[in-house]
C-alpha positions, 0 to 999 in steps of 0.5 A: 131591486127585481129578483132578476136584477139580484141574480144578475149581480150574483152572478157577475160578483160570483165571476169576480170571485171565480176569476181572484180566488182561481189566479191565488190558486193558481199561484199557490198549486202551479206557479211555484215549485211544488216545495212551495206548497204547504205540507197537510196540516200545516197553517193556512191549509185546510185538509191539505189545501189552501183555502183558495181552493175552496174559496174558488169551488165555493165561487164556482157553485154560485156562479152555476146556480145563478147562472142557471137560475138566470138562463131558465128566467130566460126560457121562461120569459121567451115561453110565456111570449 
């Protein structure tokens, strides 16, 4: 597998995991009411949050980063053409 081809695929399961971890955030911060929401501290939350918050930054983070890495292989390809 080509390092592009790697990159490609991290950053379409990256979107997969910016699409699911952000509907289960969603849910749990802005669907329900806010008594819904676990109090900081509670089980399930971490510093206050649940932990598809941080699941859903994790993802977006990838996503940037081999978005990133993905359009400069881009521009380096086009240059050297």
């Amino acid at each position: 597998m080509s390092p592009k081809h790697a990159l490609q695929w991290i950053f379409a399961i990256s979107l997969v995991g910016v699409a699911f971890s952000g509907s289960l955030t969603y849910r749990e911060l802005f669907a329900g009411s806010v008594a819904a929401c676990p109090s900081p501290g509670a089980p399930g939350t971490l510093l206050g949050y649940p932990a598809c918050v941080y699941g859903l930054l994790m993802y977006i983070v990838i996503a940037l980063i081999s978005g990133l890495a993905l359009v400069r292989d881009r521009r380096r390809v086009a240059a050297a053409s």
